[in-house]
C-alpha positions, 0 to 999 in steps of 0.5 A: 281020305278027304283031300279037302281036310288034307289041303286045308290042314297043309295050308294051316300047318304052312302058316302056323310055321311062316308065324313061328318062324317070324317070331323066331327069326329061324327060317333062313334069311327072315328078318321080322321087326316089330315096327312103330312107324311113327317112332324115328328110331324104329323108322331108321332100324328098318332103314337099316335092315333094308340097308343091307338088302332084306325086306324084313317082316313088318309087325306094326306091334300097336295094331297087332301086339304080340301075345304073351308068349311072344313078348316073353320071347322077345325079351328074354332072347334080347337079353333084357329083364321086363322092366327094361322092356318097358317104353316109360316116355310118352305112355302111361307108365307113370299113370299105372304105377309102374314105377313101383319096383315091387311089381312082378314081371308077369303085373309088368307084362300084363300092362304091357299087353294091356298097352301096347305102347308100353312095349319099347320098340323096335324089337328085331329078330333075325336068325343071329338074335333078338335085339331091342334096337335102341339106339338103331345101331344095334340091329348092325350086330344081328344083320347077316349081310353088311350095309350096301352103302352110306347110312344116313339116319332121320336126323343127319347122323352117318350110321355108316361111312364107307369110305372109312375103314373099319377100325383096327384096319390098316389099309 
């Protein structure tokens, strides 16, 4: 037996399952978020997750777009149609004509992958769900742990405020 073969297809088999499980939010306590560090919305989402004591997978998705597959995933399990998928401000949505509502999904998602800032951001995928967190608060609904403590987003709003109950409570 070749143990040079065995160990480098161990280690390929490793890593091909850390990617699945980035991509599917199956592996326990994995977070991935699909980042634009220059969006503020996408900052205060990973704010939040870190909030509430994870260090999520990071994927700058305009430098490492995800592929196909993925993206379809990523849709699908939020919820969303492709068109609702689709960043309009700030892209060429309008350039590319993509405002013509007879394009199919599949001509929708091969621009999307052509242009990347196309995709609307940020997806989040934990082992509860998939969520396009727009606006950020809606990563709260798929984070398992609560938030350590008061959330201040970019812009002054309190996401949340510990010191008031939950409604409905009677304390």
């Amino acid at each position: 037996m070749n143990t040079e073969n065995t160990a480098t297809n161990t280690v390929t088999d490793t890593i091909t399952d850390i990617k699945n499980d980035m991509v599917t939010g199956s592996a326990t306590n994995t977070t991935t978020i699909y980042h634009n560090p220059d969006c503020g919305t996408s900052r205060n989402t990973l704010a939040l997750i870190r909030n509430s004591g994870v260090e999520p997978v990071v994927i700058e998705y305009l430098v490492s777009p995800p592929d196909r597959a993925t993206l379809t995933d990523l849709i699908t399990r939020s919820g969303l149609s492709v068109r609702g998928a689709i960043r309009e401000k700030g892209t060429p949505y309008l350039a590319l004509g993509l405002d013509n509502l007879e394009l199919t999904d599949a001509a929708l998602l091969d621009a999307m992958l052509a242009h990347p800032l196309l995709i609307n951001r940020p997806f989040v995928v934990t082992p509860i769900g998939v969520r396009l967190c727009r606006p950020s608060e809606l990563v709260l609904e798929i984070l398992e742990s609560p938030q350590q403590i008061v959330f201040i987003k970019e812009d002054g709003d309190i996401v949340l405020d510990l010191n008031r109950p939950k409604a409905g409570s009677h304390d």
